[in-house]
N, C-alpha and C positions, 0 to 999 in steps of 0.2 A: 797285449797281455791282459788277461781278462781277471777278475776280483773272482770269490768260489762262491756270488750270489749270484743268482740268477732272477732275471726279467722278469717283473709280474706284471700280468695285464695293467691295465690303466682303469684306474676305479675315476667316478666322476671328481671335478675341482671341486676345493671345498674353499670356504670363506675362512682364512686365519688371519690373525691379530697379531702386532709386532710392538705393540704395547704392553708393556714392563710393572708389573705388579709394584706397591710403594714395597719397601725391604720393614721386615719386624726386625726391632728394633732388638730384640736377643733374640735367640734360638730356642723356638718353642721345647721346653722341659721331655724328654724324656719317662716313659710309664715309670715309677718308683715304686712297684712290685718289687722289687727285691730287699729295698730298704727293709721293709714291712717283713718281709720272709728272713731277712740276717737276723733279725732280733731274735727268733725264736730259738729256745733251747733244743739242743739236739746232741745225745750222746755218742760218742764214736760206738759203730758198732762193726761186729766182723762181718768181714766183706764176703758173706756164704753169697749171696746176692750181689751183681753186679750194677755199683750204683750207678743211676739214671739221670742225665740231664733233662727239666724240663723245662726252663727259658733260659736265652743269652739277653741281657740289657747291656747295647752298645754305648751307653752313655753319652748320646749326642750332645746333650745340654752342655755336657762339659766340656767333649774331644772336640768338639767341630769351628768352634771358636778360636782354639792355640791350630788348629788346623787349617784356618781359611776357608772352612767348605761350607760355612753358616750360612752362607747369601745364595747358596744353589734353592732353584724351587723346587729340585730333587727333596734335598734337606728338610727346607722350612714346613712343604708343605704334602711332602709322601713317606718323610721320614727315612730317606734311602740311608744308607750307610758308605760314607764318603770321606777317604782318609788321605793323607799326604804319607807315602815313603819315605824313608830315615825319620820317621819322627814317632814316638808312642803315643799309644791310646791307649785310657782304659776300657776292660769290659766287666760287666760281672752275669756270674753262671749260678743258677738255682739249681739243686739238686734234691730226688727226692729221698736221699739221709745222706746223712755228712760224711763225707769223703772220708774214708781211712787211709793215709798217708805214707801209712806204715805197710798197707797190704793191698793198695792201691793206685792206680798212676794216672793223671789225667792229662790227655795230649790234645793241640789243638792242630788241623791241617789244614792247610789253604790250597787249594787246584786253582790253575786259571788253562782257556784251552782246552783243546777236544782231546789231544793225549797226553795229561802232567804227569810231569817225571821229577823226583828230585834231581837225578844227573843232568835236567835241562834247567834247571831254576825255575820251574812253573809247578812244581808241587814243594808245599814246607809242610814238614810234621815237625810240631813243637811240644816236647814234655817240656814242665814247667822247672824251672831253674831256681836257684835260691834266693830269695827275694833280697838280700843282701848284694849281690851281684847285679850289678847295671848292665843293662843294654846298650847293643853297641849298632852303631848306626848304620852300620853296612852288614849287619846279619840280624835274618832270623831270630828270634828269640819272642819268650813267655817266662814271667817268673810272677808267683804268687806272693800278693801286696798283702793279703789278709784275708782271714778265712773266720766265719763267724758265724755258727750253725751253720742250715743250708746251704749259704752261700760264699761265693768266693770272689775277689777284687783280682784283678789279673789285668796285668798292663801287659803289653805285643805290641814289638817291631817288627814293621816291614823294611826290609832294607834297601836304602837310595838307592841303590841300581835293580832293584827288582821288577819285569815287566810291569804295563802299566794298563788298565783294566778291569775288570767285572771278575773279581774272584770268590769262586765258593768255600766254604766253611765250615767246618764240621768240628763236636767236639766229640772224643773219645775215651773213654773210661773201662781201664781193663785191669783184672788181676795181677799184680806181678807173677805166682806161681803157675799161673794157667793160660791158656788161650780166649778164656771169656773176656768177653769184650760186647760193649755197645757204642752204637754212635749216633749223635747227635747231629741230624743234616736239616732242620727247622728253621733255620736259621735263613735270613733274606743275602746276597753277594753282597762283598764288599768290595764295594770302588776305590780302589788307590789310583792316583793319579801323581804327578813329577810335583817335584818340591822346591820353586825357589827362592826358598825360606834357610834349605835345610844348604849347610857348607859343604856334604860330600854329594851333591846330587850333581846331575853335570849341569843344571839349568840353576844354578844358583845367580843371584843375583844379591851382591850385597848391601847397593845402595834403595833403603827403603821408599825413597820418593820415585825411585824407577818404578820397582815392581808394582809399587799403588797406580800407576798409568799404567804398565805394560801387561798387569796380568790381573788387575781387579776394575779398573777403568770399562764401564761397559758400554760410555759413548766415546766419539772422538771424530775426527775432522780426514775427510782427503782430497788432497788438492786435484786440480784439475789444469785445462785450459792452456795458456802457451807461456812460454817461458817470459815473455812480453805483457801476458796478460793472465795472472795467475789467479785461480776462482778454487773455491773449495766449496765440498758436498758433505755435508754432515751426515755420520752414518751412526744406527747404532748395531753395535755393535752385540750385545744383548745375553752375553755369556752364562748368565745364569740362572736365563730363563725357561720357563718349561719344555723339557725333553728336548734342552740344548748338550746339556749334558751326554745323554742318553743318546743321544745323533754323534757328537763328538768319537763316544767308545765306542759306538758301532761301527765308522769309517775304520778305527783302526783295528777291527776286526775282522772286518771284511778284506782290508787291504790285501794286495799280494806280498805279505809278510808273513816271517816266520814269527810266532809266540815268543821265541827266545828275543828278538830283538824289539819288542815292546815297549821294552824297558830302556834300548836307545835312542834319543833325543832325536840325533840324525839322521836316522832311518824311518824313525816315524814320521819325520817334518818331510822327508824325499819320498817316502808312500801317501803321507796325506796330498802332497804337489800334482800326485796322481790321480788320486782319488775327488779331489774341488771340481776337475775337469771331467766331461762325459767321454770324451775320443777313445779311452781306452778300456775303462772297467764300470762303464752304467753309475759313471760318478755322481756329483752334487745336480753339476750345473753344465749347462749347453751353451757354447758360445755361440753366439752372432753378430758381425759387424755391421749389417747393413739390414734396411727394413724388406720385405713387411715382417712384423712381429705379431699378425694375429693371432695366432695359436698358443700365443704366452703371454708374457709382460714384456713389454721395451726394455732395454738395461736402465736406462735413465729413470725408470719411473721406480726402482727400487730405494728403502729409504735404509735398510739394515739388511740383516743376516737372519736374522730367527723367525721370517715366514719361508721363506729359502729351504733354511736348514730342515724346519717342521713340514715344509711340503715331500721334502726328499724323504724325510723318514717314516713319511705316513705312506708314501705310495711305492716308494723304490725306484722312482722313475727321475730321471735328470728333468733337470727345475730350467724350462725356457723362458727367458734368456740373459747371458752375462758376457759382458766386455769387462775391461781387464782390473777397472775398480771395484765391479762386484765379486770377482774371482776374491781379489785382497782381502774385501771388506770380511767377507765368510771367511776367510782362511784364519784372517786373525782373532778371530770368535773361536773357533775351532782352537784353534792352537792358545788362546787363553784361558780355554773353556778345562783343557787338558793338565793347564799346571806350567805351557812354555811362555816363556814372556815373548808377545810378538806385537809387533807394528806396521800398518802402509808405510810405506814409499813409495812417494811420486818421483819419476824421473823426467825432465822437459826435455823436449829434442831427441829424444828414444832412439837408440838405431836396432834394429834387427838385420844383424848379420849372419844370411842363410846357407853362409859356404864356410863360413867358422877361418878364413881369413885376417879377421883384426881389421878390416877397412869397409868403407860403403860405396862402394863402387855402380858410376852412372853413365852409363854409354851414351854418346850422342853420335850420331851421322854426319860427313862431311855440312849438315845448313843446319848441324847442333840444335835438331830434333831429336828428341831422345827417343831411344831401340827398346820398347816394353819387351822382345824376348828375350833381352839381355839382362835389362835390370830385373833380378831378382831380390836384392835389398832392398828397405825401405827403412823411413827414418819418421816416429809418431810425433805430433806434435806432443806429446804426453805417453808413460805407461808407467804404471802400477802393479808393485809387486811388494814381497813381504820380508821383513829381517824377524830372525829369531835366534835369543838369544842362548845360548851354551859353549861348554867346555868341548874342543876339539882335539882331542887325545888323539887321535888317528892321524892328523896334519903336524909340522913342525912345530914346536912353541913360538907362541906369540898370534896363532891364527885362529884364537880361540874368542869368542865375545858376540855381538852380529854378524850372524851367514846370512844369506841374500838368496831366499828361496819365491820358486813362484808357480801358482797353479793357472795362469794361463797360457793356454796351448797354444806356442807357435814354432819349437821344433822339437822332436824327439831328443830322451836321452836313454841311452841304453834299450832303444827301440819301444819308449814308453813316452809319451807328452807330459814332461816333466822338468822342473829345473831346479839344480840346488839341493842341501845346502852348500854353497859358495863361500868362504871366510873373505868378509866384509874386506877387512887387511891385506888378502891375499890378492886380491883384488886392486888393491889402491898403489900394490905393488908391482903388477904387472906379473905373478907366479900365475900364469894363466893354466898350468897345466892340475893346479891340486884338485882333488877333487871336493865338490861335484861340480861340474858342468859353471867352473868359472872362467873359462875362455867365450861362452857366448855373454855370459853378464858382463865380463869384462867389458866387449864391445859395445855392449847397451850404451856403453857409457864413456868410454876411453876411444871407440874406432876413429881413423881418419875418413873424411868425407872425401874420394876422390873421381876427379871426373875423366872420362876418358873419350877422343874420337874413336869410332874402327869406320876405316877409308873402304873397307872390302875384304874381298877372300883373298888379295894379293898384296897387303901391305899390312905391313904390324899396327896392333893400336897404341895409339899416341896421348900420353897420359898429357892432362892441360894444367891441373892445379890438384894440389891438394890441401885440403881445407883441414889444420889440427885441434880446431877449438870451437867445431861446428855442435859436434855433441856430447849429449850429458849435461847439461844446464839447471842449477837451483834444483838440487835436488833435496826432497822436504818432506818431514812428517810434522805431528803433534808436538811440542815439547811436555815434557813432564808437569804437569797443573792444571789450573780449572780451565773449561773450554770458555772461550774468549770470543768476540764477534771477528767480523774480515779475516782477511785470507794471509795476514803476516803476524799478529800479535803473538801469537803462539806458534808459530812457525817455526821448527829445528830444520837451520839447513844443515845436512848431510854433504853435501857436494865435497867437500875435501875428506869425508872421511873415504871415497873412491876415486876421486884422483887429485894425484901427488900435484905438488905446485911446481916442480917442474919435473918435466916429461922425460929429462936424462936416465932420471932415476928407475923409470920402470926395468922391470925384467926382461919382458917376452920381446 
């Protein structure tokens, strides 16, 4: 399944820097042109002429603060316009004479997508509502805060579940008796992104010391090595840094996704799983297990995500090369980058099971040499992959919180190199069947290790042992706090939250 970009030549390498600007300390002020322009006196006049927009001030200084999006270098330092859904902003609109109220009506629209429609949620026209009346968080809306000469204070909701992306803007000003009308398209997109701040978003998260690690945190740690001898790689992570952002909305862009589902958590986390990887849509990154790597970077000599992410979006071309911690390390930049709270996971003793069985099955020959056309399984000393957090509406209650998604490619889902999201719980349960693709993470982590003789083409094969507690080992991320030296201080094992303490209990 291919992405609707297409391959562009390959322009030469360039030198990029994965060093992180210091952060200002507030949020560079927004132009106060309009201040200046409210004060002045302005008569209502009648509306023979239809009145003209001629600036919007998004009010960064203020919005972007109660919004989280102050630390983007979008923000600080291009001035992008960067908001969180379910949650309002203000703006204010300069006009050149004062809106007649009475004989006039001022609308604002947002399009996102090549064809917005209101009946798909990807076009909102908003007349303004009565500034008495609150906004509500799961709709649309515009209601004028105050009007003052020229200009006018106008707060706008996006609502929690509205796609999530580069949406454009317009404001419109027309006759109520007539068909005249103007509109105002001057205006730079506005980036709304998932909110998990806001309580009807599905990526809500309510404890604040999470979301400070999981979705503003933009270094943090991932294990490695063997479950024997556990090492960690520090990565940064680097979320909001120059035209990370901007790489982020493109992926989901480009993805093979519809517009309308933008705005869900789970489909974008199961399209971006696709999209990390090159095998199917001219993704981020090219994997390779084994040397030589001249024609790229080695995986190990990577140290974060934001020369990665900045080389993919500068050339179009998959970024060589990543094994399965660099896949993570990106993924979870990307997916913080966006508004989802997400985190590595190491898992030691890894199995990949390539027949979707539930076991890892090792042939050996009568002098128990073992049969490489038979084993097809294998078992990592290590593999890494990503949890993100959200509400799972679609699955049973209870299976909502950590899904266990992963952008390195080692079997198809839905005929795409993909995995996930998986509920973390569904998982630990043994409901191997919910969706997505939690019967092979299952086995990551729960399979039996069993070994088998085959004697011949005339005798059945003769299972020897089977091993229940060989894999899934110390399974680990970050804890929530300041990064710490060695490879346990800050170490959150995971391993019980996917398998049960005892094994009766599973489902499958």
């Amino acid at each position: 399944m291919l992405s609707n970009r297409r391959p562009k030549p390959k322009p030469g390498a360039a030198l990029l820097t994965t060093g992180r600007k210091p952060k200002v300390a507030a949020c560079t002020r927004a132009p106060a042109t309009l201040i200046t322009v409210s004060r002045l006196s302005a008569a209502p006049v009648s509306a023979q002429n239809v009145t003209e927009v001629q600036s919007v001030d998004w009010q960064l200084a203020v919005n972007t603060v109660p919004h989280h999006t102050d630390a983007f270098d979008a923000v600080e330092e291009h001035k992008k316009v960067v908001f969180r859904r379910g949650q309002p902003f203000i703006l204010q609109v300069t006009t050149d004479q004062k809106l007649n109220l009475d004989e006039e009506q001022l609308k604002l629209r947002f399009d996102i997508g090549k064809k917005p429609r209101v009946t798909t949620g990807t076009r909102a026209i908003l007349p303004l509502k009565d500034s008495k009346k609150a906004l509500l968080p799961m709709e649309w809306g515009a209601r004028l805060m105050k009007q003052n000469g020229l200009g006018m204070m106008i707060e706008v909701m996006a609502p929690a579940d509205c796609p999530v992306g580069e949406w454009k803007f317009f404001v419109i000003t027309e006759l109520k008796d007539s068909k005249r009308r103007k509109v105002y398209a001057g205006s730079p997109s506005v980036s709304i992104l998932f909110n998990p701040w806001c309580k009807d978003d599905l990526v809500y998260m309510s404890a604040a010391e999470e979301r400070e690690e999981f979705v503003m945190n933009d270094v943090g740690k991932i294990w490695v090595g063997t479950s024997k001898e556990i090492r960690v790689r520090a990565w940064n992570y680097g979320q909001f840094e120059e035209l990370i952002l901007e790489t982020a909305l493109r992926l989901v862009e480009v993805a093979v996704l519809d517009t309308v589902s933008w705005g869900n958590p789970v489909m974008v986390a199961r399209a971006l799983s696709a999209m990390l990887n090159s095998n199917d849509d001219w993704g981020v990154l090219e994997g390779r297990w084994q040397s030589p790597y001249d024609d790229g970077v080695a995986p190990t000599q990577w140290q974060g995500s934001v020369e990665i992410l900045r080389q993919w979006y500068e050339t179009d071309d998959p970024v060589k090369y990543g094994q399965c911690w660099v896949f993570s390390g990106v993924f979870t930049t990307v997916l913080r980058a966006l508004g989802i709270p997400a985190r590595s996971v190491t898992n030691f003793a890894s199995a990949h099971d390539a027949n979707s069985n539930i076991t890892i099955d090792v042939f050996f020959d009568e002098d128990l040499e073992p049969l490489p056309d038979m084993n097809i399984d294998s078992i990592w000393n290590f593999h890494v992959w990503n949890e993100c957090w959200m509400a799972r509406p679609d699955l049973p209650a209870g299976y909502g919180g950590w899904q266990a998604v992963d952008a390195t490619p080692q079997e198809t889902s839905e005929g795409v190199f993909r995995a996930g999201p998986a509920s973390v719980e569904a998982i630990r349960r043994g409901e191997v069947g919910q969706p997505y693709d939690a019967v092979f993470i299952f086995a990551e982590v729960n399979a039996d290790l069993v070994h088998w003789i085959d004697r011949g083409d005339n005798a059945e094969v003769e299972k020897l042992h089977a091993y229940k507690d060989t894999i899934g080992r110390n399974i680990s991320t970050k804890k929530p706090g300041p990064l710490l030296t060695g490879p346990y201080e800050d170490k959150l094992d995971l391993t019980a939250a996917y398998k049960p303490l005892d094994r009766k209990l599973l489902h499958c």
